[in-house]
C-alpha positions in Angstrom: 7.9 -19.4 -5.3 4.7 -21.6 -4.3 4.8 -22.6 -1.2 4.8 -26.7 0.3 0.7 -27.9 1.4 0.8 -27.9 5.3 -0.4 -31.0 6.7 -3.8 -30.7 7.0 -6.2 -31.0 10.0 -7.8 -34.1 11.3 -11.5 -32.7 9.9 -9.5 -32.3 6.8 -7.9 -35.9 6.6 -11.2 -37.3 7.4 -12.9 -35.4 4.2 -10.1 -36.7 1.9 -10.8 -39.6 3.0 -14.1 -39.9 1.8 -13.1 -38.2 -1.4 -15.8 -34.8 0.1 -12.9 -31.9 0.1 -14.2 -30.0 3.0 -15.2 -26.4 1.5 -12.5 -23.9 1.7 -13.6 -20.2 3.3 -10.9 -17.7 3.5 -11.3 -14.5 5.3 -9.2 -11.7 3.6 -8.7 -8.9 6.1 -7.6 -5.8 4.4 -6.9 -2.4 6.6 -6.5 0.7 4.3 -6.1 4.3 4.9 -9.7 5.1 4.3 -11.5 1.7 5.2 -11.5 -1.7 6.9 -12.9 -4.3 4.6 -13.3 -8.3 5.3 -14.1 -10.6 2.1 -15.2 -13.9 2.6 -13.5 -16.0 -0.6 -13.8 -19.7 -1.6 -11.8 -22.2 -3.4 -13.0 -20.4 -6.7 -11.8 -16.8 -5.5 -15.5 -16.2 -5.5 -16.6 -13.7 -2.8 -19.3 -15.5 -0.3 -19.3 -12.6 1.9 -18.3 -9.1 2.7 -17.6 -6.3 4.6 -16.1 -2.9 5.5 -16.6 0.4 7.1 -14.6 3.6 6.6 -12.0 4.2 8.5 -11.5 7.7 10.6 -8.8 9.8 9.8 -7.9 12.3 12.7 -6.4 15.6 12.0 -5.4 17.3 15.0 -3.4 20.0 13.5 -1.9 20.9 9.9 0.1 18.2 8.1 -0.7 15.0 11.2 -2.6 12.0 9.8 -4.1 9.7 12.7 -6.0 6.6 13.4 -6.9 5.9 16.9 -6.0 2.0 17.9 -8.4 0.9 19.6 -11.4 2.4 17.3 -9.5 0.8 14.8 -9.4 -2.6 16.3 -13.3 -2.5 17.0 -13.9 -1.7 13.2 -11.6 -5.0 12.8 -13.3 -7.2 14.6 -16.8 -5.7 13.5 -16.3 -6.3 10.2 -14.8 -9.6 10.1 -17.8 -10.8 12.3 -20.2 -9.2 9.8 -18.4 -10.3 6.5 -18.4 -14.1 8.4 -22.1 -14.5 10.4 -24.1 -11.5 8.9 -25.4 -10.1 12.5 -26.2 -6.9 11.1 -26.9 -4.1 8.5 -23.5 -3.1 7.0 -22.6 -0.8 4.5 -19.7 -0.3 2.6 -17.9 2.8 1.6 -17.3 2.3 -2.0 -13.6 2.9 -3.5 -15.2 3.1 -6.8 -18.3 5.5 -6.3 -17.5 7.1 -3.5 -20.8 6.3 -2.2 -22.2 4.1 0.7 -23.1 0.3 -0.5 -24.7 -2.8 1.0 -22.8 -5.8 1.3 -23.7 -9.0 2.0 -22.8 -11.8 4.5 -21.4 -15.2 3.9 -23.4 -16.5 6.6 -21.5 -19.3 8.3 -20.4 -20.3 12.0 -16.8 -19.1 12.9 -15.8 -22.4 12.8 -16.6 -22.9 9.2 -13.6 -20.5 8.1 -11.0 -22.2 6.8 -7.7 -19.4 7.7 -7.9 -15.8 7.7 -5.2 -13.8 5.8 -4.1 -10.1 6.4 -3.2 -6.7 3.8 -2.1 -4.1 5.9 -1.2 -0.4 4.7 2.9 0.3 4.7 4.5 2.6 7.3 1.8 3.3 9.8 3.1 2.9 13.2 2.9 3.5 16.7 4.3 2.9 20.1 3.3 1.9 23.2 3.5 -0.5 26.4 2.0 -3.7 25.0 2.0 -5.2 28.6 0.1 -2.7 29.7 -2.1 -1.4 26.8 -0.6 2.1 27.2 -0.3 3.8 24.1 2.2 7.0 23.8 0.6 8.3 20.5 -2.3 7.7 17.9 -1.0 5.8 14.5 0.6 8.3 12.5 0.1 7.3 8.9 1.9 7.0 5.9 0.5 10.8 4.9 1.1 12.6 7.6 3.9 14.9 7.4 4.8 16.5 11.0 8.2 15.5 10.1 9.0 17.8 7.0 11.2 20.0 8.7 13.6 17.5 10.0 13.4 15.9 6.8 14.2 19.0 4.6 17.1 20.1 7.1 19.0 16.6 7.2 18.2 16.3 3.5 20.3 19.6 2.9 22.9 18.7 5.6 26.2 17.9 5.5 25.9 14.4 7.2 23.8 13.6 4.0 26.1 14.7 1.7 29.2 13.2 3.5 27.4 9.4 3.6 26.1 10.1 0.1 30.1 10.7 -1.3 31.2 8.0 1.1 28.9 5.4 -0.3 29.5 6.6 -4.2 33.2 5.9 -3.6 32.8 2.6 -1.9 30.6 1.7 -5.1 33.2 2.8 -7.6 35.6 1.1 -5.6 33.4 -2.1 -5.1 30.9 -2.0 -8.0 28.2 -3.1 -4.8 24.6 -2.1 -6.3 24.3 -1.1 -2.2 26.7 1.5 -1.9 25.2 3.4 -4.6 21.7 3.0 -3.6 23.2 4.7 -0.4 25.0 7.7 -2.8 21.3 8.8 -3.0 19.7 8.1 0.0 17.5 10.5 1.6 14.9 10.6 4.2 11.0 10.6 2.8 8.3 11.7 4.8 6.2 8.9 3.7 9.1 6.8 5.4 8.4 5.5 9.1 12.2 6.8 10.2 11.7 11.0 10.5 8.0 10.6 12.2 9.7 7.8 14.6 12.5 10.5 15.4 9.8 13.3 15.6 8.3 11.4 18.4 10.9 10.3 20.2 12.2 13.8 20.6 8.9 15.6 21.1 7.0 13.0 23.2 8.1 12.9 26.5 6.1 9.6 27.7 7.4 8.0 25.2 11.4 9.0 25.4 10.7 8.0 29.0 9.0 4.9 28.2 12.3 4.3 26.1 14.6 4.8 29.0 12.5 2.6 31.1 12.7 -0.3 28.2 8.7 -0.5 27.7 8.3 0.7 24.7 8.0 -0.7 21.6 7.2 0.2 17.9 4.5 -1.7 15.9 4.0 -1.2 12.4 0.5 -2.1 11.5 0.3 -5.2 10.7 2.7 -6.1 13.6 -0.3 -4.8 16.3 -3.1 -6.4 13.9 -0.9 -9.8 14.4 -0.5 -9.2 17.8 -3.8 -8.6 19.4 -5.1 -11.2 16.8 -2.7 -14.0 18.3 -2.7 -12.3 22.2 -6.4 -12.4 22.5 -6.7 -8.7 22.8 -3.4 -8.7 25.5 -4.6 -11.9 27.2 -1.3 -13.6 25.7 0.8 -10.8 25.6 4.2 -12.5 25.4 3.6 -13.9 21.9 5.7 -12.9 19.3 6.7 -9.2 18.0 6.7 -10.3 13.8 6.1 -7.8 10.8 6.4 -9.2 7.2 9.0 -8.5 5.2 6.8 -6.5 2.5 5.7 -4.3 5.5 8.9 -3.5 6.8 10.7 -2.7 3.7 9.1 0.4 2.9 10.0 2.0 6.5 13.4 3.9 6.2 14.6 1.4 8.8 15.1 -1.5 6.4 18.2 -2.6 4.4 16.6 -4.9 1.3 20.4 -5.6 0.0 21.1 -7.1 3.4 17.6 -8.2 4.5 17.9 -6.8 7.8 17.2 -3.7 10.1 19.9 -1.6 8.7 22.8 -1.1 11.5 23.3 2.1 9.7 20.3 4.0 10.6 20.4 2.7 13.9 23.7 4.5 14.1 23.1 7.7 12.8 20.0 8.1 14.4 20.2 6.4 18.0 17.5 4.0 17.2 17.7 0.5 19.4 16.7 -2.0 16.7 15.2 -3.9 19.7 12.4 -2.1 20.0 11.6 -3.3 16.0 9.6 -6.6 15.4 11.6 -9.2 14.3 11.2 -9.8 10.2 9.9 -12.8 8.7 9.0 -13.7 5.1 5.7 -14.2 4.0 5.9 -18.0 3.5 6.1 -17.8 7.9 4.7 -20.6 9.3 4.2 -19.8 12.9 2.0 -17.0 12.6 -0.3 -19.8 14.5 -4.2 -19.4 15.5 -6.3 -16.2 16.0 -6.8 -16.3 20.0 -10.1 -18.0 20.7 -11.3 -14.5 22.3 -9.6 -12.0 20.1 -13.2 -11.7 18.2 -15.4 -12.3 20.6 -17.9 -15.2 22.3 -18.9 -16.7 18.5 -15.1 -17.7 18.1 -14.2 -19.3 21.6 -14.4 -22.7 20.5 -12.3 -21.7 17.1 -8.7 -22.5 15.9 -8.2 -20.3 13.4 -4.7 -20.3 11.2 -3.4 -16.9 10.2 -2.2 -17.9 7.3 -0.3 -15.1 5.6 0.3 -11.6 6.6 1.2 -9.3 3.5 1.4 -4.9 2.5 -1.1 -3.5 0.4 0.9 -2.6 -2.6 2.5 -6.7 -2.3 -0.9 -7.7 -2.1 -1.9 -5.5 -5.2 1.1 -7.3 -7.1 0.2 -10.8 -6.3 -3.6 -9.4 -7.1 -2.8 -8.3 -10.4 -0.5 -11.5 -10.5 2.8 -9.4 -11.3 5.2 -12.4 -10.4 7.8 -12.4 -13.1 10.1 -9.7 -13.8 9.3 -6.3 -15.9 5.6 -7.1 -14.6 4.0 -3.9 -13.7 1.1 -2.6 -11.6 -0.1 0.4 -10.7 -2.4 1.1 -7.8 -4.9 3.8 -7.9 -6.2 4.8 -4.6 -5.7 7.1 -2.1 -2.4 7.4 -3.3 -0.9 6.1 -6.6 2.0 3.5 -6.7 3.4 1.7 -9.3 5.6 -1.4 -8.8 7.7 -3.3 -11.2 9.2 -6.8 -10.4 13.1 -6.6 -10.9 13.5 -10.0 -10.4 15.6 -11.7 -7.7 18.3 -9.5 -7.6 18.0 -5.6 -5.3 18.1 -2.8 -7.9 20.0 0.6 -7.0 17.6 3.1 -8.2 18.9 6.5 -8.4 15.9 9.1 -9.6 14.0 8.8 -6.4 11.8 5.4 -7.2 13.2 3.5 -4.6 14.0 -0.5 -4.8 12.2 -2.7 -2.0 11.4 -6.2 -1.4 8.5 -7.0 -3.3 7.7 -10.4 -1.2 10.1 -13.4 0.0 9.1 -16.8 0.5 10.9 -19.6 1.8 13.9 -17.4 2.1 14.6 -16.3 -1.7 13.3 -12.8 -1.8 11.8 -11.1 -4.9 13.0 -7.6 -5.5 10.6 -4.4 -7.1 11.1 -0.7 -7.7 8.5 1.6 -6.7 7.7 5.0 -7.4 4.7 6.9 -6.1 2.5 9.9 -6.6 0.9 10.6 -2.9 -1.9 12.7 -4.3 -4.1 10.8 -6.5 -7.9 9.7 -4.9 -7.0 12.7 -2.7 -7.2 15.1 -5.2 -10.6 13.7 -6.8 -11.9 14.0 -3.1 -10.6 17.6 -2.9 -12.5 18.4 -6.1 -15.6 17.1 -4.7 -15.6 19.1 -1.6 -15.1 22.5 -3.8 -18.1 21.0 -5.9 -16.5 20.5 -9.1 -18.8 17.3 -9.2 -21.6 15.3 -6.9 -20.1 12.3 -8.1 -16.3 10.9 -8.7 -18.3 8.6 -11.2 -19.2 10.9 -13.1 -15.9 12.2 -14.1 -15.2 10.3 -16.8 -17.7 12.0 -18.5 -17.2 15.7 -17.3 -14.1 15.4 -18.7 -15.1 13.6 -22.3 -18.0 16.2 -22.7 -15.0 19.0 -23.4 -12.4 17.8 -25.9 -9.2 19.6 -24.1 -8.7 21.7 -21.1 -9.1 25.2 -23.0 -5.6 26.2 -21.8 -5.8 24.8 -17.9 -3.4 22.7 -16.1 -3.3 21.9 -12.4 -0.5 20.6 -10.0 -1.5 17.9 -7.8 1.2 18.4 -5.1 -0.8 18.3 -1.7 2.2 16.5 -0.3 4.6 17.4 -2.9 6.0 16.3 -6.4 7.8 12.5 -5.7 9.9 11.1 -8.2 11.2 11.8 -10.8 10.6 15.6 -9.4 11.5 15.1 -6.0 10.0 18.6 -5.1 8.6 18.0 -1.5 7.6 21.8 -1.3 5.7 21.9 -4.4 2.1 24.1 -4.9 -1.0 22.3 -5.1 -3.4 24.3 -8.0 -4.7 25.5 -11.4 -3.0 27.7 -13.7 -3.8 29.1 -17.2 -7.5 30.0 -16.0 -9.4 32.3 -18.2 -13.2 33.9 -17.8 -14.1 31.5 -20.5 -13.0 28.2 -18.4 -15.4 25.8 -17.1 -16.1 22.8 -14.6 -15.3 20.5 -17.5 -12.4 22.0 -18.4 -10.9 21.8 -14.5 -12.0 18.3 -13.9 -10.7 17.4 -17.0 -7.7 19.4 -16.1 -6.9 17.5 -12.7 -8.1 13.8 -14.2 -5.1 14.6 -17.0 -2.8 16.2 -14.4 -2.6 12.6 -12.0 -2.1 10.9 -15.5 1.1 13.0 -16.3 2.1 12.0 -13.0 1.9 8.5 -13.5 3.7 8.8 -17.0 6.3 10.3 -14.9 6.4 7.5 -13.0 6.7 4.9 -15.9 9.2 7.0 -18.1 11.2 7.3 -14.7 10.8 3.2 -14.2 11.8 2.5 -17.7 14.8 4.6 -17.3 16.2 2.9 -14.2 16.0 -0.4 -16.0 16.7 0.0 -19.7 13.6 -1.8 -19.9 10.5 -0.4 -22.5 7.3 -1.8 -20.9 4.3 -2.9 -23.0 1.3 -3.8 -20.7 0.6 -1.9 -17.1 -1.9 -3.8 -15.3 -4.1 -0.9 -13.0 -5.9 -1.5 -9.7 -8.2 0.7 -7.2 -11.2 3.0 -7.5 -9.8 5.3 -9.7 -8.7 2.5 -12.2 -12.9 2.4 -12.7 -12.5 5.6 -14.1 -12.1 4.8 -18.3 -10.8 8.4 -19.4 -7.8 8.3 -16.8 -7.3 4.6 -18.2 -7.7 5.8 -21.5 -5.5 8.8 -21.2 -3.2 7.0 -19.3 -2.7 4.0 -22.5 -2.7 7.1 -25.0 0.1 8.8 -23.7 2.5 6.1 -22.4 2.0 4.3 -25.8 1.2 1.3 -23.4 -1.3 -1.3 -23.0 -3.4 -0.9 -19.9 -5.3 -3.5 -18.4 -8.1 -3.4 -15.9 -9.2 -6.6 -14.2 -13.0 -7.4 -13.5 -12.2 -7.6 -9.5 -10.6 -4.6 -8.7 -10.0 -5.4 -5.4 -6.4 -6.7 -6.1 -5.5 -6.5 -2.4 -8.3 -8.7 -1.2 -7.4 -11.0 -4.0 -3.5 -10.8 -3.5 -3.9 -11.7 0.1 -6.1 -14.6 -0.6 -3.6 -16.1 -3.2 -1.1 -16.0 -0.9 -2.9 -16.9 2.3 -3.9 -20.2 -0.2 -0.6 -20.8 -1.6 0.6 -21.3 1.9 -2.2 -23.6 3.1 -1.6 -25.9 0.4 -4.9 -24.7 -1.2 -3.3 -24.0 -3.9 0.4 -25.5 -5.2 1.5 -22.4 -6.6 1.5 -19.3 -8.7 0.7 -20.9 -11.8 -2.2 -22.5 -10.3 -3.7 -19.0 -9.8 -3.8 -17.8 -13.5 -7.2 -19.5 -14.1 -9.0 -16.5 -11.5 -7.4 -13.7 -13.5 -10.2 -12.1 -15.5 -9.9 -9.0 -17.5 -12.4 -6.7 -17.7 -10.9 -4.8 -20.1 -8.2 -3.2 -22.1 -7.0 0.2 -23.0 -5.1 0.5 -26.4 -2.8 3.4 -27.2 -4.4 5.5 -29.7 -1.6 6.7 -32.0 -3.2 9.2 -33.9 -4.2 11.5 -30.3 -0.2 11.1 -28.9 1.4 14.3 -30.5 -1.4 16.4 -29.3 -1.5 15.3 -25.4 2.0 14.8 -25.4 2.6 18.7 -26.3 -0.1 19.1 -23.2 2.3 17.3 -21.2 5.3 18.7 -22.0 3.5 22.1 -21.1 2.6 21.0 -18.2 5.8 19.8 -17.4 7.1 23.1 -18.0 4.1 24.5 -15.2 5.7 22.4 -12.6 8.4 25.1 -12.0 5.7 27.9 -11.4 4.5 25.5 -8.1 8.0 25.2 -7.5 9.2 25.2 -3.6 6.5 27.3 -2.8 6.4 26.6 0.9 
């Protein structure tokens, strides 16, 4: 899987040479759903400088989730100037506290960074004439939901259940783990197909930007890679690329054929030209970062973009999940778990979905994923309705009360995913009584996105006859011990939290190294995994919180397709 050292530059040469390695500075760009954050690593996977700012989220009406681009792009290139030269106060929104936190600089000249490496989130997009800079909507994000209705009605249609009964056939006839991933495919909302359809038929620049042939679709890391490499549009005939990891997660993508999937082009009327072309994440001609994509300070620069990469891939390789039956799970904004299955596509058939985990040098490496949307959302909620001042503090709202008294609470703000697959789902408390208190509801909603994720791993164990014994956790909520707690006691599993829980960051880095010969492979990265600590089943606790779960399992039907 490691990649081969590219040659290295003259400077370089000429530092071997005199046996002085010249120092090694790689700027990790990684662009979230709630903030843009630049880390300045060295060859150590030390941090020698940093930065972020949050990012805004625009809700013009019920159920859309927006960035504007161009606000975006000047957060970019603010923070990557500040994590690199230090120009300026910067503060940090913290995924851990929730709270604003200085960060510093590394303090060198553009010139001193070695190659600067992307994480993007998955199945954000837009369109737009990149000749022209005309854009024909916001980025509509991986929560937004404007397509629901389309979703639900081809989801209950007959052209579902026609391809569905084709494809089983063809599988029984064929045995083609393909054919019966199709007997249960589905549109998701969280999928970049149905909001793509929703846009070309309710936008009427863009469906006559289509006809006209100037429109194109860029995921996110396809416009980061773009006006990095263009110069901001000075170039604008470079390449139109996504990364494999990026564009499996889309709808659009077939990962048993490794291609834009000719069969969603054809029941949908998509032209897969207007797609950026795949590569894997070993790509060498991602080239240099245009001298004046970042402003005056870099004219003079050459920068290599050495790897571009999704969040939840860069998690993996963060948490260093590279063999198969590893397993992370991702706490953030959104929970996700991912387990390698190895080199070979799995059909999954509960709703966790199989996708490319990462491919380099043309042998791809498969994962399953399943995902709970609502997870740092609903601990933001609960703030808002002052159920605490602090998300840190939680942890210890809930340990001051030893059970719920009798509460449960249904985190479905964009449904129940798999192994529910109940998109209409309730969002709220039940089994409230005059004697309930804030402790009892905090603790309530910390245990309810635990269930969820033990949904999640009973669901991932099932689809791979496979019992898993260690889950390694990333994001702010992994800071939170009860959930990890909680979460060890009631899958009977081992859970792991790393000191660094920026796994992304880290993920990107490794790989971004890995392909500037900085490093000569996976197993050279083992030595910068540190484990802060681990979570041990507690045997004695299981029956009790697994009768609470089994209650609450029972709840779920009470928030059933409510809306």
């Amino acid at each position: 899987m490691s990649a081969p050292a590219e040659a290295p530059t003259e400077a370089r040469k000429s530092a071997k040479a005199d046996h002085h390695p010249a120092p090694v500075f790689i700027a990790a760009l990684d662009v979230g759903t709630t903030c843009v954050r630049c880390f300045v690593m060295d060859e150590k996977c030390e941090v020698r400088g940093s930065a972020a700012d949050a990012v805004k989220l625009l809700n013009p009406q019920p159920g859309f989730f927006e960035i504007e681009p161009e606000a975006l792009w000047l957060k970019i290139v603010t923070v990557i100037n500040e994590a690199v030269k230090g120009e300026a106060n910067f503060y940090y929104f913290s995924k851990q506290t929730f709270e604003l936190c200085s960060l510093s600089a590394a303090n060198l000249k553009p010139e001193d960074v070695t190659c600067l490496t992307i994480s993007t989130q998955r199945c954000t997009f837009l369109t737009w004439d990149h000749r022209s800079g005309e854009y024909y909507h916001n980025f509509i994000t991986w929560k937004d939901v404007r397509a629901d209705d389309f979703v639900e009605q081809w989801n209950s249609g007959w052209t579902k259940r026609l391809l569905n009964g084709f494809s089983y056939a063809l599988f029984l006839l064929t045995r083609q783990a393909r054919f019966l991933a199709a007997s249960v495919l589905k549109l998701m909302n969280g999928q970049v197909m149905p909001r793509l359809l929703y846009e070309t038929m309710r936008n009427k620049r863009l469906s006559q930007a289509l006809n006209q042939n100037k429109a194109r679709v860029e995921l996110l890391d396809s416009w980061i890679l773009y006006k990095l490499r263009s110069g901001n549009g000075q170039k604008p005939e470079v390449e139109h690329i996504t990364d494999v990891s990026s564009s499996t997660a889309t709808g659009l993508y077939d990962p048993f054929t490794l291609s834009w999937s000719p069969l969603m082009s054809w029941l949908f009327g998509l032209d897969p030209k207007i797609l950026p072309r795949v590569v894997d994440n070993s790509y060498k001609d991602y080239g240099q970062v245009h001298p004046s994509a970042l402003g005056p300070a870099w004219s003079r620069t050459s920068i290599p973009i050495a790897a571009s990469v999704s969040d939840q891939t860069a998690a993996m390789w963060g948490s260093q999940c590279f063999v198969k039956n590893d397993v992370k799970i991702t706490m953030g904004t959104g929970a996700f778990l991912n387990l390698i299955t190895g080199s070979k596509c799995h059909a999954a058939l509960t709703g966790i979905y199989p996708l490319v985990a990462w491919q380099m040098h043309n042998k791809p490496i498969y994962c399953i994923e399943g995902a709970s949307h609502d997870f740092g959302t609903v601990v933001t909620w609960a703030q808002s309705c002052e159920l605490f001042e602090n998300p840190s503090q939680t942890s210890d709202i809930a340990e001051s009360v030893t059970d719920t008294n009798g509460v449960f609470f249904m985190p479905a703000f964009s449904g129940l995913g798999p192994p529910v697959n109940d998109y209409r789902s309730a969002t709220g408390f039940i089994g409230l009584t005059p004697s309930t208190t804030k402790a009892h509801m905090v603790r309530a909603l910390l245990e309810s996105i635990v269930f969820r994720l033990v949904q999640l791993i009973e669901a991932a164990e099932q689809e791979t006859s496979q019992k898993l014994e260690i889950i390694r956790v990333d994001g702010g909520v992994s800071r939170n011990d009860f959930v990890c707690q909680f979460l060890a006691d009631l899958s009977q599993l081992q859970v792991e939290r790393a000191e660094n829980a920026e796994s992304s960051i880290m993920g990107a880095t490794f790989m971004a190294g890995i392909n500037q010969g900085i490093w000569s492979g996976v197993e050279d990265l083992k030595r910068f995994r540190r484990v802060e600590r681990v979570f041990k089943p507690r045997l004695k606790v299981y029956e009790h919180i697994a009768a609470r779960m089994d209650k609450w399992s029972r709840a779920i039907a009470r928030f059933s397709d409510w809306y």
